[in-house]
NUSEDREN-125895 format. One line per field, with one value per residue: x, y, z of N, C-alpha, C, O in turn; residue number from 1; residue in three letters. Coordinates in steps of 0.1 Angstrom, whole numbers, plus 5000, padded with zeros to 4 digits. Example, Ala and Ser with C-alpha at 12.3 -4.5 7.8 and 13.67 -1.06 7.14 Angstrom:
2
nX c(5132  5128)
nY c(4943  4978)
nZ c(5078  5071)
caX c(5123  5137)
caY c(4955  4989)
caZ c(5078  5071)
cX c(5132  5129)
cY c(4967  5000)
cZ c(5078  5079)
oX c(5142  5134)
oY c(4967  5011)
oZ c(5085  5080)
pami c(1  2)
zaba c(ALA  SER)
REM end
This chain:
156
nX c(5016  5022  5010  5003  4994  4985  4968  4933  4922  4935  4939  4934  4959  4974  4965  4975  5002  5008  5000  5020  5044  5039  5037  5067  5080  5068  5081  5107  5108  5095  5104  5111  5088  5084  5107  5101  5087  5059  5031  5023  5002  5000  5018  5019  4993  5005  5022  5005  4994  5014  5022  5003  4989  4972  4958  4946  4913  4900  4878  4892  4915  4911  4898  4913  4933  4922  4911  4892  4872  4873  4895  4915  4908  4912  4944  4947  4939  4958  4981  4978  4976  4999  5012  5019  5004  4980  4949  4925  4899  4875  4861  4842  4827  4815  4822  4843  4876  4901  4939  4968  5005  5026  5053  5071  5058  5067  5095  5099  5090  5108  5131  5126  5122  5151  5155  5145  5153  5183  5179  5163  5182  5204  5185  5182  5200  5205  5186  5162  5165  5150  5130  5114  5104  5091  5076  5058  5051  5032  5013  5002  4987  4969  4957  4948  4927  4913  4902  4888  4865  4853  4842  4824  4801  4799  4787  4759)
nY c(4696  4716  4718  4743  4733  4749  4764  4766  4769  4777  4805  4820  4813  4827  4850  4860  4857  4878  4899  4901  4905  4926  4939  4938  4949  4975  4985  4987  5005  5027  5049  5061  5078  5100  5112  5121  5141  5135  5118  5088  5077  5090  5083  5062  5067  5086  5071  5048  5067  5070  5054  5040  5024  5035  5072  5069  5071  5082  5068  5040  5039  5036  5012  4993  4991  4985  5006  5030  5050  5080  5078  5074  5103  5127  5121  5124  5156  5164  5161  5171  5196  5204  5202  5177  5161  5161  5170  5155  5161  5138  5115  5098  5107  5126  5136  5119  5125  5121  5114  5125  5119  5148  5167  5173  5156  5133  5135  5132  5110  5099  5101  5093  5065  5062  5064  5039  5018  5018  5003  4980  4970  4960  4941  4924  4910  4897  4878  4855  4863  4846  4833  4853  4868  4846  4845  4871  4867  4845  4859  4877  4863  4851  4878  4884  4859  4864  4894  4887  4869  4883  4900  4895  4893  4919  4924  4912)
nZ c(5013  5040  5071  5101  5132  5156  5144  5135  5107  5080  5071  5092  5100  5082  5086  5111  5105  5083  5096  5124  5104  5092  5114  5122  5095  5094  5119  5113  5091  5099  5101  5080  5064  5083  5076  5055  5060  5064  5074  5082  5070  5046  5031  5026  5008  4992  4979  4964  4949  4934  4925  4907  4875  4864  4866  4903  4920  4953  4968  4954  4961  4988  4987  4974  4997  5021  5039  5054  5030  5040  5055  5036  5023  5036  5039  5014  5007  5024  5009  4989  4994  5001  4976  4967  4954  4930  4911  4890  4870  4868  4845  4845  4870  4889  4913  4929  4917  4904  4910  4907  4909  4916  4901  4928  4938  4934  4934  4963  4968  4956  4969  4995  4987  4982  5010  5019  5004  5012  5039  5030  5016  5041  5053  5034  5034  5051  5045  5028  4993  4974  4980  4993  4973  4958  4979  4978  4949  4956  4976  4965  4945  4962  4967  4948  4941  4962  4961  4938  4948  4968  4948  4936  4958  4956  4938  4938)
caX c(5013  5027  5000  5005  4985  4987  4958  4924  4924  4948  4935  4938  4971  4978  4961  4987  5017  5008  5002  5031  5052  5033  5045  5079  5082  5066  5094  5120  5102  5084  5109  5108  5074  5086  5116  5098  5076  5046  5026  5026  4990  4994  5034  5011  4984  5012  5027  4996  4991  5024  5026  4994  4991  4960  4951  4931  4906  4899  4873  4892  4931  4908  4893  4925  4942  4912  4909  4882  4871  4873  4910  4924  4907  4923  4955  4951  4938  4971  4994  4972  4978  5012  5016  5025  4998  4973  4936  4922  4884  4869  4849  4834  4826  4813  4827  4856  4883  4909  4949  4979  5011  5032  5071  5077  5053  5074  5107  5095  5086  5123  5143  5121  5126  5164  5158  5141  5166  5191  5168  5162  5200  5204  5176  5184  5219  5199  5175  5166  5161  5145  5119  5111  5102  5081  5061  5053  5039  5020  5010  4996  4981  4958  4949  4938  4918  4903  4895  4874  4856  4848  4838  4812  4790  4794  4777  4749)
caY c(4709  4716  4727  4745  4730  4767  4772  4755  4775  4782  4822  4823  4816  4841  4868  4860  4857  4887  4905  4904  4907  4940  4949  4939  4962  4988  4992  4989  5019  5037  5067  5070  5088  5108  5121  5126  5153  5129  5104  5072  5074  5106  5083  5052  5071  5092  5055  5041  5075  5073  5036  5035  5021  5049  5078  5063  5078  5077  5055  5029  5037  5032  4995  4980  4992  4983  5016  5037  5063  5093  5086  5081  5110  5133  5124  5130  5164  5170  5157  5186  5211  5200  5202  5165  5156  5171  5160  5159  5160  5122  5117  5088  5104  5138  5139  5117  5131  5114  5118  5125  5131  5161  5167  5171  5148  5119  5140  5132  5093  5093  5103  5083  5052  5059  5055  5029  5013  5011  4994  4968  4961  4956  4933  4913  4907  4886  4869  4853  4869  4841  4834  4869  4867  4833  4844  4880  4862  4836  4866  4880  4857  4852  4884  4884  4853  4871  4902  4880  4861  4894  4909  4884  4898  4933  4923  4906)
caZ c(5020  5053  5084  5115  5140  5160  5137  5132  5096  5071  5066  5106  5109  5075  5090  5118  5097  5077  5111  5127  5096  5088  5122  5118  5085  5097  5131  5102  5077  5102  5101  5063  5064  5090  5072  5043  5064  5060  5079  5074  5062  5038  5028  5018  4996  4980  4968  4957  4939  4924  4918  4900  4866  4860  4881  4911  4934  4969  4972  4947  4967  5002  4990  4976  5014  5031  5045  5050  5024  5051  5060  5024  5020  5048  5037  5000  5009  5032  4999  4979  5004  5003  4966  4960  4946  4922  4912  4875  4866  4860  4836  4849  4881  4891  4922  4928  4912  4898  4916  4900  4920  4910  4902  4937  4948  4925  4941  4978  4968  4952  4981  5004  4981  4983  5023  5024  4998  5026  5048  5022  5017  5050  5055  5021  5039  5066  5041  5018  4985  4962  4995  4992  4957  4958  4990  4970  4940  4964  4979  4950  4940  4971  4971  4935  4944  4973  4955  4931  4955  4972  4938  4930  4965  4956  4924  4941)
cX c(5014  5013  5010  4995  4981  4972  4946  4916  4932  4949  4937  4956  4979  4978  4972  5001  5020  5008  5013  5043  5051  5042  5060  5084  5079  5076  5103  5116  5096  5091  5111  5098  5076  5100  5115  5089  5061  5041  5023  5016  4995  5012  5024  5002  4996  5016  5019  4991  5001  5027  5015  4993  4983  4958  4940  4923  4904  4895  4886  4908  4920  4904  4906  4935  4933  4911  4894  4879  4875  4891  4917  4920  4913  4934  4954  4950  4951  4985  4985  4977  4995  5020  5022  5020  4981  4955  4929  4907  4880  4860  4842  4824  4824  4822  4844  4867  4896  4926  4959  4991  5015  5049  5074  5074  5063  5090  5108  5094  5102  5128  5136  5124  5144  5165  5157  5152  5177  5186  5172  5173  5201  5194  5177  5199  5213  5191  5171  5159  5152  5132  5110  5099  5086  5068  5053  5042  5025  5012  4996  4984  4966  4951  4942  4924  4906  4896  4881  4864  4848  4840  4822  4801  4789  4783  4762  4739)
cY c(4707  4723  4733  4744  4739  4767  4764  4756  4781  4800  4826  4829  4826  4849  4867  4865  4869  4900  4912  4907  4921  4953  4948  4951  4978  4995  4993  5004  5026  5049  5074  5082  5098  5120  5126  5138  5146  5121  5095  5069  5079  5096  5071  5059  5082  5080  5051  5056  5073  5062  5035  5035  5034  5056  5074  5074  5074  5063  5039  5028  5030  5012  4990  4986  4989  4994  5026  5050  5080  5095  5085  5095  5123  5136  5127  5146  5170  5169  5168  5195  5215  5202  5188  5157  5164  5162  5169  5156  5142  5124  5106  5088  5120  5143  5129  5117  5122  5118  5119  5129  5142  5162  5164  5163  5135  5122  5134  5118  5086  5094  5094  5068  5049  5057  5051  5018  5008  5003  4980  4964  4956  4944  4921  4906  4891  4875  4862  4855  4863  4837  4840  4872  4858  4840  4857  4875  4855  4843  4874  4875  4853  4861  4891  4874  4856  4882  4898  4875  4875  4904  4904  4891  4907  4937  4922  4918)
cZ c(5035  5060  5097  5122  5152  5155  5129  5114  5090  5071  5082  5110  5093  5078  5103  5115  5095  5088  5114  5118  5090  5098  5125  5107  5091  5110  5120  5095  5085  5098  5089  5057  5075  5083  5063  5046  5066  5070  5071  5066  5048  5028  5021  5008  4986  4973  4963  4945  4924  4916  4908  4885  4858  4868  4888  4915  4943  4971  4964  4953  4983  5003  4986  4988  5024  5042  5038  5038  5031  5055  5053  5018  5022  5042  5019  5000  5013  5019  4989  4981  5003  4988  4963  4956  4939  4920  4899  4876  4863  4855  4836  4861  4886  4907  4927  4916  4912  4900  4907  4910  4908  4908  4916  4945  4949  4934  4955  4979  4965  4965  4995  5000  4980  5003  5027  5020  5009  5036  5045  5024  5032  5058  5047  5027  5047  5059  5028  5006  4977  4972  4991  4979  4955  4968  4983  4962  4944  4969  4973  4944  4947  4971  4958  4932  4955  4966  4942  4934  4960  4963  4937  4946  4966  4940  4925  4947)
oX c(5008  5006  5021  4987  4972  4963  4947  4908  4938  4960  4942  4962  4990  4987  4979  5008  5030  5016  5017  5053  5061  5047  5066  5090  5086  5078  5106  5124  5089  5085  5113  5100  5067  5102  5124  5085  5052  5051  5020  5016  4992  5017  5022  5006  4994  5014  5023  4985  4998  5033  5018  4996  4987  4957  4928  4927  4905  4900  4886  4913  4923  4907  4911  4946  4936  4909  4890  4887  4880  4898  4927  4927  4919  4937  4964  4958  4955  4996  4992  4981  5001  5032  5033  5026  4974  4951  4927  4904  4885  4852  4833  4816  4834  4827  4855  4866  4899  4929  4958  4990  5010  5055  5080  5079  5066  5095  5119  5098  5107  5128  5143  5129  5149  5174  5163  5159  5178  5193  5178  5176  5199  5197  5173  5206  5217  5189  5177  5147  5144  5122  5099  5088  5075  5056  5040  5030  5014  5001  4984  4975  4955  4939  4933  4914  4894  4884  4871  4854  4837  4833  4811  4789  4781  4777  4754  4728)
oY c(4699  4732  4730  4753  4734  4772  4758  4749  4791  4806  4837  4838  4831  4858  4877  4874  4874  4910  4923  4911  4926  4964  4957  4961  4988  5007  5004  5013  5034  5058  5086  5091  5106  5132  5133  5144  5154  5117  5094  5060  5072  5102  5073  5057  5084  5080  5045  5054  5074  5061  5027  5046  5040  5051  5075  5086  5062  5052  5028  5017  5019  5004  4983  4982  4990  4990  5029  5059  5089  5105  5091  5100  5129  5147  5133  5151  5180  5174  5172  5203  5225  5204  5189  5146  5172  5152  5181  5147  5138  5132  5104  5079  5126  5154  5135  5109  5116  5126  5112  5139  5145  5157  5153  5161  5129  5113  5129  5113  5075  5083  5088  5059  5038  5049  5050  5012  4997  4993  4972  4955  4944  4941  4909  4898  4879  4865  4864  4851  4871  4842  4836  4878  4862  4840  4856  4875  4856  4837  4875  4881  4853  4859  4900  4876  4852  4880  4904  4875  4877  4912  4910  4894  4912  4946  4928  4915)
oZ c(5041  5055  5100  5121  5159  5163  5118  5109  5095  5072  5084  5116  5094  5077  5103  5120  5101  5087  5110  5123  5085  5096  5131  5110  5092  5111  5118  5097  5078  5093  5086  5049  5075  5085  5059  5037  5070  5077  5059  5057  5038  5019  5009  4996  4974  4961  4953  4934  4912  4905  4898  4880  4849  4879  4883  4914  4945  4973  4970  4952  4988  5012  4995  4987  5036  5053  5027  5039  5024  5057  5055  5009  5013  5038  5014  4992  5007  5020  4979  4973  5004  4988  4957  4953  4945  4926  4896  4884  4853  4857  4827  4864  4888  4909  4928  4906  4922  4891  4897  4918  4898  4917  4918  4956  4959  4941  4958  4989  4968  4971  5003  5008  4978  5008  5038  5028  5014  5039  5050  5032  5033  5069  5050  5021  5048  5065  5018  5006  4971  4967  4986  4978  4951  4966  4983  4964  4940  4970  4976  4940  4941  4972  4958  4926  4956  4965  4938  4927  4956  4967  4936  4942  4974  4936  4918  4952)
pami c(1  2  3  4  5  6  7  8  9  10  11  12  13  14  15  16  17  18  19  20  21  22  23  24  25  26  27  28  29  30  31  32  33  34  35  36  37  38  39  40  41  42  43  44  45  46  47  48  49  50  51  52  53  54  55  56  57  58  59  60  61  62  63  64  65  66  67  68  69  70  71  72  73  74  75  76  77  78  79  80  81  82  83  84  85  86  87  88  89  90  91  92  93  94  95  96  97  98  99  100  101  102  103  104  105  106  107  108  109  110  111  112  113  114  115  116  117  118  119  120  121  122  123  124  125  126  127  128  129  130  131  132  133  134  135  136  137  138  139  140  141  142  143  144  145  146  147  148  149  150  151  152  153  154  155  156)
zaba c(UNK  UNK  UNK  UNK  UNK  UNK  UNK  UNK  UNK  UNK  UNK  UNK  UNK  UNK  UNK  UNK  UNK  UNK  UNK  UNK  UNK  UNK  UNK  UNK  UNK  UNK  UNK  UNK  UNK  UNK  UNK  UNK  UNK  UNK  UNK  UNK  UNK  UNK  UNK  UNK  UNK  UNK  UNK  UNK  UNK  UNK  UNK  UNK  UNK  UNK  UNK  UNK  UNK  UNK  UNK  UNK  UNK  UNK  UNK  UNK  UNK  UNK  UNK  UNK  UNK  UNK  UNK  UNK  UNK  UNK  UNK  UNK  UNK  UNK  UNK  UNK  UNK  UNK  UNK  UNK  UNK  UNK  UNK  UNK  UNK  UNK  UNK  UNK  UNK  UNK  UNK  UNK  UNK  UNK  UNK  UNK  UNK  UNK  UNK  UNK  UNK  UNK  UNK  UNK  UNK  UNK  UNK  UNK  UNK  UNK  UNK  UNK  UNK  UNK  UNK  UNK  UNK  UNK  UNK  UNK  UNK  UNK  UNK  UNK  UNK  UNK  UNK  UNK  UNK  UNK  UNK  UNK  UNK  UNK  UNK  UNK  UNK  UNK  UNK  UNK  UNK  UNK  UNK  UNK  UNK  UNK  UNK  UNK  UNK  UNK  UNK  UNK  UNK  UNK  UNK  UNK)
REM end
Protein backbone atom coordinates (compact mmCIF):
# COMPACT_ATOMS: atom_id res chain seq x y z
CA UNK A 1 0.00 0.00 0.00
CA UNK A 2 1.33 3.13 -1.41
CA UNK A 3 1.22 6.57 1.00
CA UNK A 4 1.29 10.11 0.10
CA UNK A 5 3.20 11.84 2.51
CA UNK A 6 1.14 15.31 1.44
CA UNK A 7 -1.20 13.74 3.98
CA UNK A 8 -0.92 12.84 7.67
CA UNK A 9 -4.28 10.69 6.90
CA UNK A 10 -5.40 8.52 4.37
CA UNK A 11 -9.40 10.08 4.44
CA UNK A 12 -7.46 13.61 4.28
CA UNK A 13 -5.85 13.18 1.29
CA UNK A 14 -9.43 11.36 -0.20
CA UNK A 15 -11.40 14.06 0.78
CA UNK A 16 -8.72 15.94 -1.44
CA UNK A 17 -8.65 13.62 -4.25
CA UNK A 18 -12.27 13.37 -4.37
CA UNK A 19 -12.44 17.24 -4.16
CA UNK A 20 -10.74 18.34 -6.81
CA UNK A 21 -11.88 15.53 -9.05
CA UNK A 22 -15.55 16.54 -8.26
CA UNK A 23 -14.41 19.77 -9.45
CA UNK A 24 -12.89 18.70 -12.47
CA UNK A 25 -16.24 16.77 -13.54
CA UNK A 26 -18.33 19.30 -12.69
CA UNK A 27 -16.28 22.12 -15.36
CA UNK A 28 -16.72 19.13 -17.88
CA UNK A 29 -20.85 18.57 -17.16
CA UNK A 30 -21.64 21.77 -15.82
CA UNK A 31 -23.56 22.86 -18.99
CA UNK A 32 -25.64 19.61 -19.14
CA UNK A 33 -28.04 20.93 -16.48
CA UNK A 34 -28.21 23.99 -18.09
CA UNK A 35 -29.33 22.76 -21.34
CA UNK A 36 -31.58 20.62 -19.96
CA UNK A 37 -33.45 23.88 -18.48
CA UNK A 38 -32.44 22.75 -14.91
CA UNK A 39 -30.03 23.42 -12.21
CA UNK A 40 -27.53 21.47 -11.36
CA UNK A 41 -29.20 20.96 -8.04
CA UNK A 42 -32.91 20.21 -9.41
CA UNK A 43 -30.39 17.88 -12.62
CA UNK A 44 -28.93 15.78 -9.61
CA UNK A 45 -32.25 15.02 -7.62
CA UNK A 46 -34.06 14.30 -10.98
CA UNK A 47 -31.11 11.39 -11.37
CA UNK A 48 -31.24 10.09 -8.06
CA UNK A 49 -35.10 10.16 -8.68
CA UNK A 50 -34.80 8.41 -11.78
CA UNK A 51 -31.90 6.12 -11.02
CA UNK A 52 -33.52 4.82 -7.93
CA UNK A 53 -33.97 1.21 -7.40
CA UNK A 54 -37.49 2.26 -5.24
CA UNK A 55 -39.14 5.51 -5.15
CA UNK A 56 -37.06 7.68 -2.70
CA UNK A 57 -37.90 10.63 -0.58
CA UNK A 58 -36.28 13.79 0.25
CA UNK A 59 -35.00 13.29 3.36
CA UNK A 60 -33.58 9.66 2.18
CA UNK A 61 -32.19 11.42 -1.66
CA UNK A 62 -30.72 14.49 0.83
CA UNK A 63 -28.60 11.85 3.26
CA UNK A 64 -27.14 9.65 0.51
CA UNK A 65 -25.88 13.37 -1.26
CA UNK A 66 -25.13 14.70 1.88
CA UNK A 67 -27.29 17.54 1.38
CA UNK A 68 -29.57 19.18 3.32
CA UNK A 69 -33.24 18.26 3.55
CA UNK A 70 -34.45 21.96 2.61
CA UNK A 71 -32.48 22.05 -0.67
CA UNK A 72 -33.42 18.56 -2.05
CA UNK A 73 -36.48 19.74 -1.22
CA UNK A 74 -36.64 23.04 -3.30
CA UNK A 75 -35.55 21.36 -6.15
CA UNK A 76 -37.92 18.42 -6.09
CA UNK A 77 -40.72 20.95 -5.80
CA UNK A 78 -39.20 22.95 -9.07
CA UNK A 79 -39.02 19.21 -10.97
CA UNK A 80 -42.98 18.97 -9.81
CA UNK A 81 -43.77 22.28 -10.97
CA UNK A 82 -42.02 21.35 -13.89
CA UNK A 83 -43.85 18.12 -14.49
CA UNK A 84 -40.75 15.86 -14.32
CA UNK A 85 -41.40 14.44 -11.54
CA UNK A 86 -44.41 13.23 -9.70
CA UNK A 87 -45.02 12.21 -5.89
CA UNK A 88 -47.07 9.07 -4.74
CA UNK A 89 -48.54 8.67 -1.07
CA UNK A 90 -46.08 6.54 1.39
CA UNK A 91 -47.32 4.37 3.32
CA UNK A 92 -44.71 4.39 5.64
CA UNK A 93 -44.75 8.00 6.11
CA UNK A 94 -47.47 10.56 6.40
CA UNK A 95 -45.69 13.22 5.15
CA UNK A 96 -42.78 12.42 3.03
CA UNK A 97 -43.94 11.44 0.06
CA UNK A 98 -42.53 9.12 -2.07
CA UNK A 99 -40.98 10.49 -5.92
CA UNK A 100 -41.47 9.10 -9.08
CA UNK A 101 -40.16 10.84 -12.27
CA UNK A 102 -42.58 11.14 -15.17
CA UNK A 103 -42.41 10.29 -19.02
CA UNK A 104 -40.97 13.53 -19.65
CA UNK A 105 -39.16 13.69 -16.61
CA UNK A 106 -37.17 10.09 -17.93
CA UNK A 107 -37.34 12.22 -21.61
CA UNK A 108 -35.20 15.17 -20.03
CA UNK A 109 -32.70 12.53 -18.19
CA UNK A 110 -32.42 10.74 -21.76
CA UNK A 111 -31.36 13.64 -23.84
CA UNK A 112 -29.20 14.90 -21.03
CA UNK A 113 -27.59 11.41 -20.78
CA UNK A 114 -27.06 11.53 -24.58
CA UNK A 115 -24.96 14.92 -23.74
CA UNK A 116 -23.18 13.93 -21.30
CA UNK A 117 -22.43 10.66 -23.46
CA UNK A 118 -20.24 12.81 -25.64
CA UNK A 119 -18.38 14.23 -22.89
CA UNK A 120 -17.60 10.72 -21.61
CA UNK A 121 -16.21 9.59 -25.08
CA UNK A 122 -14.10 12.24 -25.20
CA UNK A 123 -12.68 11.92 -21.86
CA UNK A 124 -12.45 7.91 -22.17
CA UNK A 125 -10.16 8.81 -25.32
CA UNK A 126 -7.62 10.40 -22.72
CA UNK A 127 -8.10 7.67 -19.98
CA UNK A 128 -8.02 5.01 -18.83
CA UNK A 129 -11.10 2.87 -18.90
CA UNK A 130 -10.28 -0.29 -16.64
CA UNK A 131 -8.77 2.51 -13.87
CA UNK A 132 -12.07 4.06 -14.06
CA UNK A 133 -13.87 0.94 -13.27
CA UNK A 134 -11.51 -0.36 -10.32
CA UNK A 135 -11.42 3.17 -8.63
CA UNK A 136 -15.64 3.18 -8.94
CA UNK A 137 -15.91 -0.13 -7.18
CA UNK A 138 -13.15 0.90 -4.52
CA UNK A 139 -15.14 3.74 -4.36
CA UNK A 140 -18.13 1.99 -3.55
CA UNK A 141 -17.04 0.18 -1.55
CA UNK A 142 -15.70 2.91 0.95
CA UNK A 143 -18.70 4.44 0.89
CA UNK A 144 -20.71 1.44 1.88
CA UNK A 145 -18.19 0.98 4.70
CA UNK A 146 -18.70 4.49 5.74
CA UNK A 147 -22.40 4.47 5.48
CA UNK A 148 -22.32 1.50 8.07
CA UNK A 149 -20.00 2.96 10.45
CA UNK A 150 -22.19 5.98 10.33
CA UNK A 151 -25.38 3.87 10.74
CA UNK A 152 -24.35 2.23 13.88
CA UNK A 153 -24.40 6.13 15.73
CA UNK A 154 -27.62 6.98 14.31
CA UNK A 155 -28.80 3.90 16.11
CA UNK A 156 -27.31 4.84 19.30
Amino acid sequence: MSSDSRYTNPLIGLFDATTRIRGRLKAAFGGIAAAAGLSEMEMTVLNAVAEARTPPTVPRIGRALGHPRQVIQRSANALVAHGLIDTLPNPEHKRAVLLVPTELGRARKREANARASQMVEKLLASMDADLIVRTNENLETLRSQMDSHFRQFEQK
